[in-house]
Backbone bond lengths (Angstrom), bond angles and torsions (degrees), N, CA, C in turn:
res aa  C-N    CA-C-N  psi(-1)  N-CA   C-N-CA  omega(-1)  CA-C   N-CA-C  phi
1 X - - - 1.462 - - 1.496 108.16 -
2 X 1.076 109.23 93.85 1.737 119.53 174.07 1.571 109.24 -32.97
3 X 1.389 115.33 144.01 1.579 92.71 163.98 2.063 106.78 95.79
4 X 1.401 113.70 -29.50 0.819 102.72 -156.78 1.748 106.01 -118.80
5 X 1.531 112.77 135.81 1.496 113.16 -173.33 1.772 107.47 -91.28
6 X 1.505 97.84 102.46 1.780 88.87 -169.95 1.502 96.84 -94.92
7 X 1.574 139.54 32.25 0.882 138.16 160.53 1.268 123.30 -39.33
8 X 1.419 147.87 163.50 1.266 137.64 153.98 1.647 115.28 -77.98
9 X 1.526 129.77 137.28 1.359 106.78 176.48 1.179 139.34 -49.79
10 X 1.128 121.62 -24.19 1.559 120.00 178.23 1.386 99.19 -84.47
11 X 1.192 140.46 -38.35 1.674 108.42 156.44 1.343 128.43 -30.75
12 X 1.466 106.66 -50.41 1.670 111.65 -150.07 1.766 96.89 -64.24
13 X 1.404 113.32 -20.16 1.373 99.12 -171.55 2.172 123.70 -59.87
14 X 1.208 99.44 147.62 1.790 97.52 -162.95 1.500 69.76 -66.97
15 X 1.715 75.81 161.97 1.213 115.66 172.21 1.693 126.70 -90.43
16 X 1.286 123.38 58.15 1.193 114.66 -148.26 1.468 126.23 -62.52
17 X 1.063 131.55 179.12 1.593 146.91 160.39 1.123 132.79 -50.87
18 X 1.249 146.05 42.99 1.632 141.31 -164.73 1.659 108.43 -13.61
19 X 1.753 89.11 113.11 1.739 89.79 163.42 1.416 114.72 -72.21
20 X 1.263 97.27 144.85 1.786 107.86 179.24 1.170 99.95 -115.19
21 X 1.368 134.43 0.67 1.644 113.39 -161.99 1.496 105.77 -71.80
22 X 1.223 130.19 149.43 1.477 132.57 165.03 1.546 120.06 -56.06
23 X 1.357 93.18 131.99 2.081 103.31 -179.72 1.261 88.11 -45.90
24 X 1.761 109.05 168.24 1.104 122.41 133.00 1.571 146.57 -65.72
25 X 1.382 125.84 143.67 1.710 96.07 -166.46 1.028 101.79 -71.84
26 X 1.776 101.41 169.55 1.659 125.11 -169.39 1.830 95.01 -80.44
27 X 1.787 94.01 134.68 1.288 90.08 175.81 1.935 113.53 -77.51
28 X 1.008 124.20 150.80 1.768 135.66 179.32 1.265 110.79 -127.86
29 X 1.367 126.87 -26.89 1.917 109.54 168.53 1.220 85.76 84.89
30 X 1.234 126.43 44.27 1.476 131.11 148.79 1.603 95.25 71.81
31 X 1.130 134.49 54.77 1.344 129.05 173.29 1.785 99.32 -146.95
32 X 1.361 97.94 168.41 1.695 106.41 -160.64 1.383 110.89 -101.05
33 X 1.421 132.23 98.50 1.023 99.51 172.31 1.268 134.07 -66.30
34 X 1.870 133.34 175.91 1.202 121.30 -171.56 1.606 110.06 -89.07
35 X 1.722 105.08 162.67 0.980 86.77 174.85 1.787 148.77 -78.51
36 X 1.223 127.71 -167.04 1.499 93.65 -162.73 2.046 97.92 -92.29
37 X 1.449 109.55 152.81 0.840 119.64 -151.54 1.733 103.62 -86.82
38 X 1.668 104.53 131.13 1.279 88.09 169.45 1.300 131.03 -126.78
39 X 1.497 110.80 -160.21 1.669 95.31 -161.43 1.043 116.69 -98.82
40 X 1.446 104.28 153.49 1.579 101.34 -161.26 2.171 101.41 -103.25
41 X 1.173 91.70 140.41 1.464 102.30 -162.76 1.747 110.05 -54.09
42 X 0.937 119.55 120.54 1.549 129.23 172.84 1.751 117.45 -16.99
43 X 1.010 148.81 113.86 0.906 157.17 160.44 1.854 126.77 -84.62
44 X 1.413 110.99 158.46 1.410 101.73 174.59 1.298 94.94 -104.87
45 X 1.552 126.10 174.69 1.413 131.09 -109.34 2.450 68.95 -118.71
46 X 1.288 91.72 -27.27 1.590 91.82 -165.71 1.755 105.97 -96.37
47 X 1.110 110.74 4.49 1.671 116.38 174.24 1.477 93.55 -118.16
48 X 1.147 124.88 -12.24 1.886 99.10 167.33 1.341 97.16 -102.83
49 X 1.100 142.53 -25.01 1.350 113.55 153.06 1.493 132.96 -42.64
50 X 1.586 115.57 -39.77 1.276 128.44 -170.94 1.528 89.72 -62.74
51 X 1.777 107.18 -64.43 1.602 93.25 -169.25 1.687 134.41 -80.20
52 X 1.301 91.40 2.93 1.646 85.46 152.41 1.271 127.53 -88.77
53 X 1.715 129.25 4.14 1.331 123.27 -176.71 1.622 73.74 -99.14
54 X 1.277 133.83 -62.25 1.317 124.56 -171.06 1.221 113.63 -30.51
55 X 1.001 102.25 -44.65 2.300 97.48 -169.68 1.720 96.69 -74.23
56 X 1.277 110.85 -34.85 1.567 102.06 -178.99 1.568 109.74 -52.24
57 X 1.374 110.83 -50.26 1.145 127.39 -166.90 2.072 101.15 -67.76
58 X 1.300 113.23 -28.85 1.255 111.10 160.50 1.489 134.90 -64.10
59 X 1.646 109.95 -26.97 1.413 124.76 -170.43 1.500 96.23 -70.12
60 X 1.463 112.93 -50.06 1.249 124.21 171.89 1.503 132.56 -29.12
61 X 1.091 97.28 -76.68 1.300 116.52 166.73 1.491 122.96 -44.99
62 X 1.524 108.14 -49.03 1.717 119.61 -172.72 1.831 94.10 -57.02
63 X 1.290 118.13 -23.88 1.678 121.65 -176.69 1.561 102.50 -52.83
64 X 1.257 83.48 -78.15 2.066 122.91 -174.85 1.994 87.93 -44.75
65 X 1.390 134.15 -68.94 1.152 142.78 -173.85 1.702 112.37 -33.52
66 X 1.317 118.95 -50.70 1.579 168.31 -145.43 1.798 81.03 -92.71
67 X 0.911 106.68 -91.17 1.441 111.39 -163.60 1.436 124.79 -57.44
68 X 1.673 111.57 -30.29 1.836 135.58 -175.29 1.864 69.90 -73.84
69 X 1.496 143.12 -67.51 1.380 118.90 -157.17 1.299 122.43 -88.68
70 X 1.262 128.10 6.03 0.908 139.60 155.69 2.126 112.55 -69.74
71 X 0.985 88.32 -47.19 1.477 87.73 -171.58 1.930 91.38 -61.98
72 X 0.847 165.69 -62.44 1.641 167.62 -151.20 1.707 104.19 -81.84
73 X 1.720 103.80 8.73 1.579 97.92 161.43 1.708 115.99 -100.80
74 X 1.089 115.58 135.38 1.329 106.71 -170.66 1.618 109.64 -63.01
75 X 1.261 116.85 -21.38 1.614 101.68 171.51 1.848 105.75 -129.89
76 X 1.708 68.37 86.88 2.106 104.20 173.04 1.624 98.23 -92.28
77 X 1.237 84.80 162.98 1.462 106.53 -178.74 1.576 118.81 -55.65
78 X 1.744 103.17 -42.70 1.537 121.21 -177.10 1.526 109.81 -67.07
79 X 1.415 108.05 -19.30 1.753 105.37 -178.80 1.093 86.07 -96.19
80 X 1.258 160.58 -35.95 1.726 134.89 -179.43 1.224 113.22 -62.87
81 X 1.205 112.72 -28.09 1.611 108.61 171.80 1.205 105.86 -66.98
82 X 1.214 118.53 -71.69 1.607 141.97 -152.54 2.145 102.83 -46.37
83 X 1.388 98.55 -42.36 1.943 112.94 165.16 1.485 114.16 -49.16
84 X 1.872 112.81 -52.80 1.457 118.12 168.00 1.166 111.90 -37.66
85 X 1.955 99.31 -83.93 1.694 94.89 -173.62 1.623 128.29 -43.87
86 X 1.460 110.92 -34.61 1.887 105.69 169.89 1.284 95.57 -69.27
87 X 1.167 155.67 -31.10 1.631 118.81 172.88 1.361 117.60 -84.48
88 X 1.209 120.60 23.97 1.548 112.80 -175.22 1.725 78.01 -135.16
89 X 1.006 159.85 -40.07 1.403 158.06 126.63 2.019 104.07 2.68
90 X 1.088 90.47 -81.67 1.587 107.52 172.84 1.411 119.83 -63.05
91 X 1.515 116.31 -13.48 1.362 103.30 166.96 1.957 104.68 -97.49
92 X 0.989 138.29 -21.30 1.021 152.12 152.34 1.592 120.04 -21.91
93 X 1.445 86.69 -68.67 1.561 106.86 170.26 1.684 112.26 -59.80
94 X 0.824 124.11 -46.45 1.278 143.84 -172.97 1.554 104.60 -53.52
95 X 1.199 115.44 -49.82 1.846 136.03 174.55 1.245 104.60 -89.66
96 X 1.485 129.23 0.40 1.506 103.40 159.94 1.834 110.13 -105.18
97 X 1.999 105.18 -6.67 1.316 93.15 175.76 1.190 112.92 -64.63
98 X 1.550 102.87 -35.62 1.956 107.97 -151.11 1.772 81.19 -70.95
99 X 1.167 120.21 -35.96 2.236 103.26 -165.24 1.673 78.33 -77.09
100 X 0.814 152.43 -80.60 1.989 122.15 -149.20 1.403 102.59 -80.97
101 X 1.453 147.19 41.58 1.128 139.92 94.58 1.330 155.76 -73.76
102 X 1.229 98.40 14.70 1.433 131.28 -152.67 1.906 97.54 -74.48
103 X 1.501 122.38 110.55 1.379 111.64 179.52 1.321 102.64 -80.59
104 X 1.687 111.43 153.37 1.580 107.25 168.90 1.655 121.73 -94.37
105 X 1.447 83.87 171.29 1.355 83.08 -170.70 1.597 137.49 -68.74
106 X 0.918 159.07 -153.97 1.574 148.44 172.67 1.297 84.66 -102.29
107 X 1.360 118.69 129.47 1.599 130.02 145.17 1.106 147.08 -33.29
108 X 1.182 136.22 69.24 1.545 129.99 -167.31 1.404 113.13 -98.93
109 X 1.374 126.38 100.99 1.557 136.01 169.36 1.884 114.69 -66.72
110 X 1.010 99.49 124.43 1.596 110.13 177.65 1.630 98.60 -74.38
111 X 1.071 112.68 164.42 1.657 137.36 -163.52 1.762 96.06 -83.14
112 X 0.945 111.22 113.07 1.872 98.77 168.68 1.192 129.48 -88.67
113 X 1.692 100.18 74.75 1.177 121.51 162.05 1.808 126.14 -60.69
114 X 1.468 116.63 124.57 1.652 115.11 -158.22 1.415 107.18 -62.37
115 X 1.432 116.02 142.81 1.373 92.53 162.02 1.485 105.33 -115.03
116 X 1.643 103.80 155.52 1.381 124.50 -157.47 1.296 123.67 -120.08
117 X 1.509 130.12 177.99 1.445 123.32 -170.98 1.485 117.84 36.52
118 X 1.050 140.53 44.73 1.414 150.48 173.29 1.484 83.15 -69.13
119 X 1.331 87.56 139.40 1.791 117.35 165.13 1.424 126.53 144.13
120 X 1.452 114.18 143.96 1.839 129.27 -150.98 1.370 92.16 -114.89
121 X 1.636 113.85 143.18 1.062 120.34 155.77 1.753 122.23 -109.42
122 X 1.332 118.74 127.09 0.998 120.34 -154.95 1.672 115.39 -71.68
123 X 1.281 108.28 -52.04 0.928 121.65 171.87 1.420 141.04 -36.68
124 X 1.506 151.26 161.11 1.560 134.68 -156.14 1.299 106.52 -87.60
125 X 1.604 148.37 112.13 1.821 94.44 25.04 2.099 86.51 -93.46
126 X 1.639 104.50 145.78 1.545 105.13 166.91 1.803 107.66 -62.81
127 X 1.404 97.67 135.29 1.694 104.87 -175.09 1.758 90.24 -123.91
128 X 1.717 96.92 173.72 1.790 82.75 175.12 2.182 73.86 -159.67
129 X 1.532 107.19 128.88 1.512 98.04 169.52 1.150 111.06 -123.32
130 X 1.338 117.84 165.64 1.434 120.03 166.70 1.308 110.94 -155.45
131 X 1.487 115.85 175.26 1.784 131.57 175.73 1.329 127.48 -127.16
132 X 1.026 137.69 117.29 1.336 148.52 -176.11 1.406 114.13 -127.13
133 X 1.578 102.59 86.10 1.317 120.27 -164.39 1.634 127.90 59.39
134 X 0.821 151.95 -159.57 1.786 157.87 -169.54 2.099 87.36 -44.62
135 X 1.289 114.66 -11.89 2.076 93.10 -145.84 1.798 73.22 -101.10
136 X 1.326 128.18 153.42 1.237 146.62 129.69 1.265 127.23 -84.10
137 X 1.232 125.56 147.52 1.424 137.44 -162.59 1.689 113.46 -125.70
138 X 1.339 127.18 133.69 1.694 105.47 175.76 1.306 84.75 -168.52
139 X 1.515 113.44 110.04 1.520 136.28 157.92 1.424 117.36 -92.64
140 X 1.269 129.12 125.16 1.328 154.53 160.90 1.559 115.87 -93.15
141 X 1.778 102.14 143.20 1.599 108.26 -169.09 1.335 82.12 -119.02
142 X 2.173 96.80 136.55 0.957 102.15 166.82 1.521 115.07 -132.58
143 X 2.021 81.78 123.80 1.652 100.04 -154.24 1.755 117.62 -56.09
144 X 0.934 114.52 157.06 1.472 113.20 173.31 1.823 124.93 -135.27
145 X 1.267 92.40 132.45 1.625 104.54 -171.18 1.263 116.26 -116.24
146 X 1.386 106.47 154.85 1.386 127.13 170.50 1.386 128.43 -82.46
147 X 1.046 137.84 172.42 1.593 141.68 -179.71 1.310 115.27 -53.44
148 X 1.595 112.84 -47.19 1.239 112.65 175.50 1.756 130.96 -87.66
149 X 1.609 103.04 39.78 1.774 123.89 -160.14 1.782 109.93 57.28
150 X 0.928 148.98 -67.06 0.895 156.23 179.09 1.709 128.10 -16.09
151 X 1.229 103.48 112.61 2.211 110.83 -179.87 1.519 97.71 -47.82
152 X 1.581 85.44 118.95 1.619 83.05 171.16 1.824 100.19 -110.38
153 X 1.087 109.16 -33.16 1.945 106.59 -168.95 1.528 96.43 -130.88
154 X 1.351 108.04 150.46 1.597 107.35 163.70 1.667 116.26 -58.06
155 X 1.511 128.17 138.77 1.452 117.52 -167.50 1.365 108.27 -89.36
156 X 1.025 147.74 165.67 1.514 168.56 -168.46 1.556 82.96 -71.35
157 X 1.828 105.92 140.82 1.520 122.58 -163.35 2.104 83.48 -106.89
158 X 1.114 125.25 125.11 1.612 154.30 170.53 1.083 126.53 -98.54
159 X 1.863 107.32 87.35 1.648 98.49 179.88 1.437 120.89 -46.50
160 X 1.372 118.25 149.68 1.536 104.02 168.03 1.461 106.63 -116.05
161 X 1.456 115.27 -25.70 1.406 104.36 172.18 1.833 98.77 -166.47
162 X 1.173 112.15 156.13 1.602 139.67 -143.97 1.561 125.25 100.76
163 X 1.351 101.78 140.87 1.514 118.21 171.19 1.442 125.98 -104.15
164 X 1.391 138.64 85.48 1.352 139.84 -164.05 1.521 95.74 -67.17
165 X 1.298 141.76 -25.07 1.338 137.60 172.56 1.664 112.31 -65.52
166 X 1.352 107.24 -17.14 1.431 87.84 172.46 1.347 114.49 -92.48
167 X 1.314 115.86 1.90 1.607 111.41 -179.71 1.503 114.19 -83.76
168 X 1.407 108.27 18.64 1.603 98.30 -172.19 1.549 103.93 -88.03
169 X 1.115 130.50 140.34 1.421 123.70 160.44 0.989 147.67 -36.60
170 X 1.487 161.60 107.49 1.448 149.11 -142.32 1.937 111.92 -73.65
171 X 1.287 98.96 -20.74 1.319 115.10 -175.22 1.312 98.58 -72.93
172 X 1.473 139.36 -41.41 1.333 122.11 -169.49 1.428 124.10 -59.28
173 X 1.265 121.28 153.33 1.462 112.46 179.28 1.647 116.85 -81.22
174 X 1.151 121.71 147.90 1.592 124.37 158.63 0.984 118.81 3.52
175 X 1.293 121.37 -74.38 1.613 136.60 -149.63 1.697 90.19 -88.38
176 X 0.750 132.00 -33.12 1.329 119.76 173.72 1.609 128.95 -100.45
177 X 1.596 115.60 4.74 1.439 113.79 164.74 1.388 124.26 -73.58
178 X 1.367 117.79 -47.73 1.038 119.45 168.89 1.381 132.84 -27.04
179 X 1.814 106.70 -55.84 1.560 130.11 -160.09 1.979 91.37 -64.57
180 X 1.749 102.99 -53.95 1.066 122.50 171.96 1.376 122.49 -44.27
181 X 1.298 142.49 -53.54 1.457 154.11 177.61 2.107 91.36 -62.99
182 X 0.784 138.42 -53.29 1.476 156.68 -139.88 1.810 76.85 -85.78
183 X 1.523 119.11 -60.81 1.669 114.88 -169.35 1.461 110.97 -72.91
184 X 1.656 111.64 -25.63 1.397 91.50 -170.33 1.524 114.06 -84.14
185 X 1.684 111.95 -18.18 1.519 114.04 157.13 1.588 130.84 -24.82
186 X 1.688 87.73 -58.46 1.388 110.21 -164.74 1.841 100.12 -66.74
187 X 1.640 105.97 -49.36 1.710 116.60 -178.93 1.428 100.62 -33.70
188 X 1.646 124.41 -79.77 1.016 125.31 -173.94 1.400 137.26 -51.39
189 X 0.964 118.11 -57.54 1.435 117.65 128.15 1.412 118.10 7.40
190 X 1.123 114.72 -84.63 1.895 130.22 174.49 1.725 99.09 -56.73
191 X 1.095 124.65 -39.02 1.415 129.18 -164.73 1.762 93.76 -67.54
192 X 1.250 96.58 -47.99 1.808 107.58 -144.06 1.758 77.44 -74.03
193 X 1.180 136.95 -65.86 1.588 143.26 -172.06 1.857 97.53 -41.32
194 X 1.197 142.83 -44.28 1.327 155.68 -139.60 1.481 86.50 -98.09
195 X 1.549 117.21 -37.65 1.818 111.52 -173.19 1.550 94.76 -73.63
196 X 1.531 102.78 -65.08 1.260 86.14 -177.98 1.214 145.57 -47.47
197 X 1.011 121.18 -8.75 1.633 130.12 -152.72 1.526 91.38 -115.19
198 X 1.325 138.30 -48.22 1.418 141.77 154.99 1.833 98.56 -49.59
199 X 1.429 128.17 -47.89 1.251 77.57 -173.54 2.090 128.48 -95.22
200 X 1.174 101.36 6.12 1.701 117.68 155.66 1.085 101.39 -63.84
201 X 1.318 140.79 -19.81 1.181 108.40 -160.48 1.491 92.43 -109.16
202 X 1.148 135.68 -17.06 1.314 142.25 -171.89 1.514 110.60 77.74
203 X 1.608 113.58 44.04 1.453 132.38 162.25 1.091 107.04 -74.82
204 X 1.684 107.22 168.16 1.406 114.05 158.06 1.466 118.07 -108.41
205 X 0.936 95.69 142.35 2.027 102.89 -172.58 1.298 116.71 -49.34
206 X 1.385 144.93 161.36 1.273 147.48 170.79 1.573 109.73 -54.22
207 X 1.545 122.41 139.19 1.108 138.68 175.30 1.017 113.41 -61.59
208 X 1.821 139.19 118.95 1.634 127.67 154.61 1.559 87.64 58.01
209 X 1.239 136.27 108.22 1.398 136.37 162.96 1.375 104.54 -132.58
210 X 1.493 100.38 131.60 1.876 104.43 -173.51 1.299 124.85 -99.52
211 X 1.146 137.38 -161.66 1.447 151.75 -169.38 2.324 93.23 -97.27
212 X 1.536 93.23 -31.15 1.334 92.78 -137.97 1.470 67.69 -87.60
213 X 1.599 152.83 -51.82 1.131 153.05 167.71 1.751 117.80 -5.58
214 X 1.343 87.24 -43.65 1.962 101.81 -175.93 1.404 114.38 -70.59
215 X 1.412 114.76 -17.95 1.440 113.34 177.98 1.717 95.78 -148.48
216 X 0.997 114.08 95.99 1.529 113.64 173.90 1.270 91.79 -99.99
217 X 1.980 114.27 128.29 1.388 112.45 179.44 1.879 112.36 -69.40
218 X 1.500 93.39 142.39 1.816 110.76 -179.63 1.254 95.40 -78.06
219 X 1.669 120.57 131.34 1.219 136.36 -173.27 2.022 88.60 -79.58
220 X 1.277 122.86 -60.57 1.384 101.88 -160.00 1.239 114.79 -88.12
221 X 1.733 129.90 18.08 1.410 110.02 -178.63 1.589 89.58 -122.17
222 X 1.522 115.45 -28.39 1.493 122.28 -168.29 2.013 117.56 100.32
223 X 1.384 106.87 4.09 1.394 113.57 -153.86 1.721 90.22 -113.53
224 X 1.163 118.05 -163.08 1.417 104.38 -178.76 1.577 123.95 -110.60
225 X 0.857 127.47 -146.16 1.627 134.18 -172.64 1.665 105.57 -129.41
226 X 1.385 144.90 132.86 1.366 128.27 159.69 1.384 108.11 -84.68
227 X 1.481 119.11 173.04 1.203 109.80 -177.91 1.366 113.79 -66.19
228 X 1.466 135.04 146.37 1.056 149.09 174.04 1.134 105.99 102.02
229 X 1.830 116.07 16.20 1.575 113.48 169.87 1.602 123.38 76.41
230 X 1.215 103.54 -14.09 2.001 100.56 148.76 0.944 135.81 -51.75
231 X 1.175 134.22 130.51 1.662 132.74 -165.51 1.856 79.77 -120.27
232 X 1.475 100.75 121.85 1.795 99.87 157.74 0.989 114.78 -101.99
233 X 1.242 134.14 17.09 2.021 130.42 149.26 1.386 109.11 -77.98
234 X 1.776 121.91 -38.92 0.916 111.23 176.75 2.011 128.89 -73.65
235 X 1.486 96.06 -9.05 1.048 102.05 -174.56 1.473 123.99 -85.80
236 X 1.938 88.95 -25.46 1.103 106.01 -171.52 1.735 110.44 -65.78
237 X 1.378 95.18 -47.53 1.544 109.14 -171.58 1.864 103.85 -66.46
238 X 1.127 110.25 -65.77 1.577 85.49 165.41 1.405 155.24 -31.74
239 X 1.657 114.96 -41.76 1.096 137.94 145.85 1.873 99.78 -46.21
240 X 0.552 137.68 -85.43 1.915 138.20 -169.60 1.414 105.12 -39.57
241 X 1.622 100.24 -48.80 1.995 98.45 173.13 1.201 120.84 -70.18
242 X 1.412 126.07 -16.73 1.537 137.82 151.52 1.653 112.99 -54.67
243 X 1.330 113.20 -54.77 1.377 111.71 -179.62 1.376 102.01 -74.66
244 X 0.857 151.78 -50.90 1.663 145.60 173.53 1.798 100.45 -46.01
245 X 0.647 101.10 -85.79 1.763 102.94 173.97 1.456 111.29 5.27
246 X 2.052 97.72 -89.01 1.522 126.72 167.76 1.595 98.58 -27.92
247 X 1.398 121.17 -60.00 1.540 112.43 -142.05 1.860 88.83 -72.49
248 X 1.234 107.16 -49.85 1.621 114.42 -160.41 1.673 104.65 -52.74
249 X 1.715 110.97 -56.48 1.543 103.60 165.66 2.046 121.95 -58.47
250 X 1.297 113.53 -29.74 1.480 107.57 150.48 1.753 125.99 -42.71
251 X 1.450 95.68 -53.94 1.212 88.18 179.53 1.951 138.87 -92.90
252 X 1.314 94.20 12.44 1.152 118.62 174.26 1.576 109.31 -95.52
253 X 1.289 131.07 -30.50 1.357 128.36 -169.55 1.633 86.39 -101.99
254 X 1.266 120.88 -9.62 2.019 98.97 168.41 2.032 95.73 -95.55
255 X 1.018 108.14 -23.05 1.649 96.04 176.53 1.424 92.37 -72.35
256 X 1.864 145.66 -79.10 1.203 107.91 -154.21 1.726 109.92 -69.59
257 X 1.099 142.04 -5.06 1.072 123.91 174.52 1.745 116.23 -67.55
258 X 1.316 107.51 -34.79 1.440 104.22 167.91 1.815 124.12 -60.62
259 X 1.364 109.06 -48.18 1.673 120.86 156.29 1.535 108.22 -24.70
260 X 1.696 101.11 -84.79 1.472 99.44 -169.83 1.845 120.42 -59.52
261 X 1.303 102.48 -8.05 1.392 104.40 174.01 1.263 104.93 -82.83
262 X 1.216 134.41 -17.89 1.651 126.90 -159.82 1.659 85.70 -103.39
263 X 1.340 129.20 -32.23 1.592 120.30 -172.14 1.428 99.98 -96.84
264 X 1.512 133.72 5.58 1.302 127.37 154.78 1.705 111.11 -78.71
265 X 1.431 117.19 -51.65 1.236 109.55 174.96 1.591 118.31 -49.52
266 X 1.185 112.31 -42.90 1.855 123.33 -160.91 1.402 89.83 -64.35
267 X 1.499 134.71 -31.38 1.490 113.59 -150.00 1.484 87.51 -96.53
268 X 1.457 127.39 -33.92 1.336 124.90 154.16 1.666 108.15 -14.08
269 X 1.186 120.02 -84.53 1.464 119.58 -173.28 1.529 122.84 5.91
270 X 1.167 108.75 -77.14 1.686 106.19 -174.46 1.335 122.31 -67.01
271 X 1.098 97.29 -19.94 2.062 110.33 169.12 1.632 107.43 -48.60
272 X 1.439 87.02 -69.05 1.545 112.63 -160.74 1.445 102.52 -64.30
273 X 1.327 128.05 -42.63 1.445 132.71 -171.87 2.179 103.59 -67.84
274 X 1.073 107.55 -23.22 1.146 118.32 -171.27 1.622 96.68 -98.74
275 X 1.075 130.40 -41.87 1.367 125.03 164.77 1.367 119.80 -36.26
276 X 1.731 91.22 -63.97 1.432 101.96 -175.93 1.640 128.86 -57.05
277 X 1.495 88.44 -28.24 1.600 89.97 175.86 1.546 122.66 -80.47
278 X 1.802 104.12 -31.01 1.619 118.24 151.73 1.959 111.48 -28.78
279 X 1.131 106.53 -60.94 1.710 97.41 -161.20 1.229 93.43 -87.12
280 X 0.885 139.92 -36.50 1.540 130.18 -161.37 1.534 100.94 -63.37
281 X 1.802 126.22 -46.45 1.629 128.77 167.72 1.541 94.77 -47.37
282 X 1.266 137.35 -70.13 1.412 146.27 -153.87 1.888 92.84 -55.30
283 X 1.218 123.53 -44.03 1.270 111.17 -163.08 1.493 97.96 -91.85
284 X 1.295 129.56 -53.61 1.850 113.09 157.42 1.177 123.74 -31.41
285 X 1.622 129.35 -44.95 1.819 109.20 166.98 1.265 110.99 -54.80
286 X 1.951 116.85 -48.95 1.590 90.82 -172.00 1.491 127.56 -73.69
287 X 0.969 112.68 -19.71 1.961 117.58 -178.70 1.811 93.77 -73.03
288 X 1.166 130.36 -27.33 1.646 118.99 -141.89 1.933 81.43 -140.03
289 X 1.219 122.21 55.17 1.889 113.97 178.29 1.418 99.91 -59.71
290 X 1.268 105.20 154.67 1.646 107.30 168.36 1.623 103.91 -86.59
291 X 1.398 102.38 163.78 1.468 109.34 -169.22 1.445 106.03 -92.51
């Protein structure tokens, strides 16, 4: 049939021209992509093993490397420390001038008023009383036992009645009754333990013993004495100049220990820099073998 295209349709379609023009670039939002990745040269199955323990053995090192140059910067880690401890060094010092400059106090001697009716009863519970002027005194021990009934320690001596705060003088000032009422607690106390203990033992009690005995003023702090001649200001403050001491030699053996740690790393340096350049050749032969 003249005239007529008995083609199939998908023939009839033209045959067009291959466009060549170049895409447009890929949009990124102003960011880079990476570049394209390439291949990494064939290896045998027993040299990429080698160089993956090698690179481990590099991660390592880049630490140790890192830190040997760090230490040869003047503001290393070990000198920020090393500044702390001198101000805690220097504050140290500082609190042991002000305690051995410490002026004492003005002396105030209590009245030696007698004390009287002294006497312990031996028997359970052991008591021991006494009087020091208008105040009465009467401590009780309270014994202490073990599981199997039996006294194992002498028990803690329990005022039962007296007030060592009223023995303070009316003359003293404010600022100093308190400190005073607080020592003569403690005196008696020491007094009342001293009866007892003289009378277990089948001692004889202290001779004529006074009011003024319980606080004999401390020539170097200014505060008083308990009986038996303890001063607890002086004890106190010693004990603190002990801990200042301890802390200051503490903190001197962590400052040079930090020093010699920062000049152990630094001498590191040329080791490590030479290391590093060691594996890195070792891991270029295996990725790159010669032919």
């Amino acid at each position: 049939m003249p005239g007529w295209n008995l083609k199939p349709k998908f023939l009839q379609r033209s045959q067009s021209v291959p466009d060549t023009t170049p895409a447009p670039p890929m949009e990124t939002d102003g960011r880079k992509l990476p570049p394209p990745r390439q291949s990494l040269p064939s290896v045998a199955p027993e040299a990429a093993a080698a160089i993956a323990k090698l690179r481990s053995r590099r991660e390592q090192l880049a630490f140790d490397l890192e830190r040997a140059e760090s230490a040869h910067d003047p503001d290393n880690p070990w000198a920020e420390r090393i500044v702390l401890l001198d101000d805690t060094l220097a504050t140290i010092e500082h609190d042991l001038a002000d305690l051995a400059t410490l002026q004492p106090l003005p002396l105030l001697p209590l009245p030696p008023t007698p004390i009287t009716d002294v006497a312990a009863q031996r028997d359970d519970p052991i008591a021991v009383t006494f009087r020091i002027g208008p105040e009465g005194f009467r401590y009780e021990e309270e014994t202490d036992w073990d599981q199997r009934g039996g006294p194992v320690v002498r028990g803690e001596l329990v005022r039962r009645s007296g007030d060592a705060a009223r023995l303070v003088p009316a003359t003293f000032s404010d600022d100093r009754r308190e400190d005073l009422a607080r020592h003569l607690v403690a005196s008696t106390d020491a007094f009342a333990v001293d009866l007892r203990n003289r009378a277990l033992e089948a001692s004889s009690f202290p001779a004529a013993p006074t009011l003024a005995d319980f606080a004999e003023p401390c020539p170097v702090c200014g505060n008083w004495r308990e009986w038996g001649g303890a001063c607890a200001t002086c004890a106190q403050r010693a004990f603190l100049r002990q801990q200042l001491n301890s802390e200051a030699i503490r903190i001197a053996k962590e400052r040079d220990a930090e020093e010699e740690d920062r000049h152990k790393w630094a001498e590191r340096l040329p080791v490590a820099r030479r290391r590093m350049l060691d594996l890195d050749q070792q891991i270029a032969a295996l990725e790159n073998p010669k032919p």
